[in-house]
C-alpha positions in Angstrom: 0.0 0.0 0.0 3.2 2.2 0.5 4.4 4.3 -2.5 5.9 7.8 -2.3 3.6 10.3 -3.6 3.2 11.7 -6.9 4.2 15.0 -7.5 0.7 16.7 -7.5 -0.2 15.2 -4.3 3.4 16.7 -3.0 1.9 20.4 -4.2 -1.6 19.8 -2.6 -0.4 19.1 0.6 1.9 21.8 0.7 -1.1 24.1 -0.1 -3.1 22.4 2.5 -0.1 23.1 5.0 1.1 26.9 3.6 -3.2 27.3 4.4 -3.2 25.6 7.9 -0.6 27.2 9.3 -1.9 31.1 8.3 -5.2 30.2 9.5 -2.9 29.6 12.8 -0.9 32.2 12.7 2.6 29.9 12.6 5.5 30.7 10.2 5.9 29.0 7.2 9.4 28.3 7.5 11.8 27.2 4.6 12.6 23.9 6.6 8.9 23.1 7.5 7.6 22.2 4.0 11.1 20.3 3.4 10.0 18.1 6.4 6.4 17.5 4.9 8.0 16.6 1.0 10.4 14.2 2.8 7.8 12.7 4.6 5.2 12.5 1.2 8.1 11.0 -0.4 8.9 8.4 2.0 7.3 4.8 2.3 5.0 3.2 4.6 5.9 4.2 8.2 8.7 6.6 10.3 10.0 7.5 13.2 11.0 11.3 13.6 14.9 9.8 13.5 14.5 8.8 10.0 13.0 12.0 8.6 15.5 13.8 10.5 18.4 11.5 9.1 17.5 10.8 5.7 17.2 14.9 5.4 20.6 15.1 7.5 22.2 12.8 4.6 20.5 14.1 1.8 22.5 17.4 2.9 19.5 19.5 4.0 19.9 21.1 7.0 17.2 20.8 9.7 17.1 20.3 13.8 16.0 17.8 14.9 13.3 19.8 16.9 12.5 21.0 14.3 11.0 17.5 12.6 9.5 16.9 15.9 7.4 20.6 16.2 6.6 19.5 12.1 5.2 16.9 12.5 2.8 17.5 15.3 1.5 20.5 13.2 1.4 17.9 10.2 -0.9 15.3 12.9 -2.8 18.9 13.8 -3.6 19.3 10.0 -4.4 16.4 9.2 -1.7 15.2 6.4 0.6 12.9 9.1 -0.9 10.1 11.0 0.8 8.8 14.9 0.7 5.2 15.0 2.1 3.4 17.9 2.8 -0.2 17.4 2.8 -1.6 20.9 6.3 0.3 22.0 6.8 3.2 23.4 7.6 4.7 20.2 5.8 6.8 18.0 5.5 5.9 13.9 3.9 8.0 11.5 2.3 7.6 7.9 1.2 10.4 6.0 -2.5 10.6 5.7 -3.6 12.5 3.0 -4.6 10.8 -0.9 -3.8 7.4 0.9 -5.4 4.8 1.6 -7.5 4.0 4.6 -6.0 0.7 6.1 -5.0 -0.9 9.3 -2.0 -3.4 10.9 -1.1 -6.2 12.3 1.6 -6.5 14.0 4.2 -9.1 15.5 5.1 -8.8 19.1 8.2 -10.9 18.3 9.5 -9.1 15.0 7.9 -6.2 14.8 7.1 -6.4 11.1 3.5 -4.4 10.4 1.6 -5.6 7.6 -1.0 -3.5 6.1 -4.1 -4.7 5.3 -7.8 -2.9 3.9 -10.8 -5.0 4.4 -14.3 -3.2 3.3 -15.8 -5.1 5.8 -14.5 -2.7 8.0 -16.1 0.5 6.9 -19.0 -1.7 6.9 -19.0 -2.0 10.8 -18.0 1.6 11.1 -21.5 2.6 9.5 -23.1 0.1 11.0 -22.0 1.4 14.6 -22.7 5.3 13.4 -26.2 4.6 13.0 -26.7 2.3 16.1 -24.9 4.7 18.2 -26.1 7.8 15.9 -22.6 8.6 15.9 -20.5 10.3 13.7 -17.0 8.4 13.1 -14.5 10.6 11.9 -11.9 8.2 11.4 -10.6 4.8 13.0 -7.3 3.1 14.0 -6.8 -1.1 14.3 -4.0 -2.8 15.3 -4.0 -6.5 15.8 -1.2 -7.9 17.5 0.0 -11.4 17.2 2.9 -13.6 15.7 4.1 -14.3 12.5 3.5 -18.1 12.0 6.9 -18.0 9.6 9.0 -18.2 13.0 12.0 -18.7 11.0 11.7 -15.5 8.8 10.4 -13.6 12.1 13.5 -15.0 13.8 15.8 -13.4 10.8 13.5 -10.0 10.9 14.5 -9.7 14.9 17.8 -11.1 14.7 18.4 -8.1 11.9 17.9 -5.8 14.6 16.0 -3.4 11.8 12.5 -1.4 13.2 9.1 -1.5 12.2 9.2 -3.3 8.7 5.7 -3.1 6.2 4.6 -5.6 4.2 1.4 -5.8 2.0 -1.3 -7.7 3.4 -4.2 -9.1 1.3 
């Protein structure tokens, strides 16, 4: 489901952002709208450490706090989303022109898999009217174990962090 974003999406959300943060009185900042094309460029999900690294290597220069006071203005706006995968770490996605989806993840691993199911949105309706309710969004995470122990044994022996992989 991850794929950087075209370039037109790239231009909205920097319109949606330049718009947000004059309705809220906060400077639009050179540095700000570098974080939010880094992050619209990326795939899947991120911690704040790999925004702020793969701009560090890329040779832009931006603080660290910077990323941080970003991307809760990004979560504010609507265009980043704050996952937490059972940690006590933050991940993010971008949120705008993709898809809605939810995870499982592995306890063991880590790895996230994305999956969509309609039957979802489905119950999300379903509870609006029994509830008369008006959901404005939702977040799933099931957590479990890969059933592959030897590939999950490899993914945590590898020492990498939250991994995605396409579910069906």
């Amino acid at each position: 489901m991850a794929h950087p974003a075209h370039e037109d999406t790239i231009h909205l959300v920097k319109e949606i952002f330049r718009t947000y943060l004059k309705e809220k009185n906060q400077r639009q900042t050179p540095e700000r709208f570098m974080v939010l094309e880094e992050i619209y460029k990326s795939d899947g999900h991120f911690d704040a450490d790999d925004i702020f690294f793969s701009m560090k290597n890329s040779g832009t220069r931006v603080s660290r706090a910077t990323v941080y006071n970003t991307l809760d203005l990004l979560i504010e706006c609507g265009l980043v989303q704050r996952q937490q995968f059972g940690k006590n770490q933050y991940y993010y996605e971008r949120s705008y022109a993709y898809q809605q989806h939810d995870h499982m993840i592995c306890k063991e691993c880590g790895v996230v898999i994305e999956f969509c199911d309609p039957r979802i949105l489905e119950i999300q309706k379903l509870m609006e009217q029994l509830h008369n309710f008006n959901i404005e969004g939702h977040s799933l995470h099931l957590f479990g174990t890969c059933n592959d122990t030897e590939e999950c044994k490899k993914r945590k022996a590898s020492g990498d962090k939250i991994k995605s992989l396409s579910g069906n």
